[in-house]
N, C-alpha and C positions, 0 to 999 in steps of 0.2 A: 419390789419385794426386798425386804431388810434381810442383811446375813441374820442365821441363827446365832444364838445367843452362847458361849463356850461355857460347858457346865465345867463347875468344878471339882476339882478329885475329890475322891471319897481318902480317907484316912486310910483302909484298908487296902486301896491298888499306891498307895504312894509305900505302903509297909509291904504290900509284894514285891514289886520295881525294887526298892534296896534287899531288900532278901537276895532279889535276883543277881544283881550286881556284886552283894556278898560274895554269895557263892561262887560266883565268876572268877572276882580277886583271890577270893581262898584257892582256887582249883590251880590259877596263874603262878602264883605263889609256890602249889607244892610242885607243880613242873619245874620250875624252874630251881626248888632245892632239890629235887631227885636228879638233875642235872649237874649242881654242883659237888654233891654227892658220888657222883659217878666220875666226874671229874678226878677228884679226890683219891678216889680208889683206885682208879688206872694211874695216879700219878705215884701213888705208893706200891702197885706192883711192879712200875720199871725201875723205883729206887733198889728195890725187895732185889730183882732180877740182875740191876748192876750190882749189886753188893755182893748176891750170890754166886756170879760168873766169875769175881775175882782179877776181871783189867781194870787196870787204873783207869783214871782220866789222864789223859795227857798224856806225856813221854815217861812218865814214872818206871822202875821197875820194880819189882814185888818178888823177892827171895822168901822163898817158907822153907824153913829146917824141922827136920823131923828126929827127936833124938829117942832111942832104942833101951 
């Protein structure tokens, strides 16, 4: 008995199959910018938060005068 013979694709399951992958890559893609996104934002709320709390870095000191 002979193997059967490998049909070939149709046009249409080779245009689903990349559709499918598309949508893979695209979905990858946005994880991974919603991530650096989030990154981003927590990195600018402890900039926000050092700057707001008012110590230096380092051994600096920080005199504020208030005048009346």
């Amino acid at each position: 008995m002979s193997a059967p013979a490998v049909l070939p694709r149709s046009s249409a399951q080779a245009r689903g199959r990349r559709a499918v992958r598309m949508r893979i890559g695209v979905e990858v893609v946005g994880r991974v910018g919603s991530l650096v996104a989030l990154t981003a934002l927590l990195v600018l709320a402890a900039t926000a938060g050092a700057l707001a709390d008012g110590v230096p870095a380092g051994d600096a000191t920080v005199t504020a005068t208030y005048e009346r």
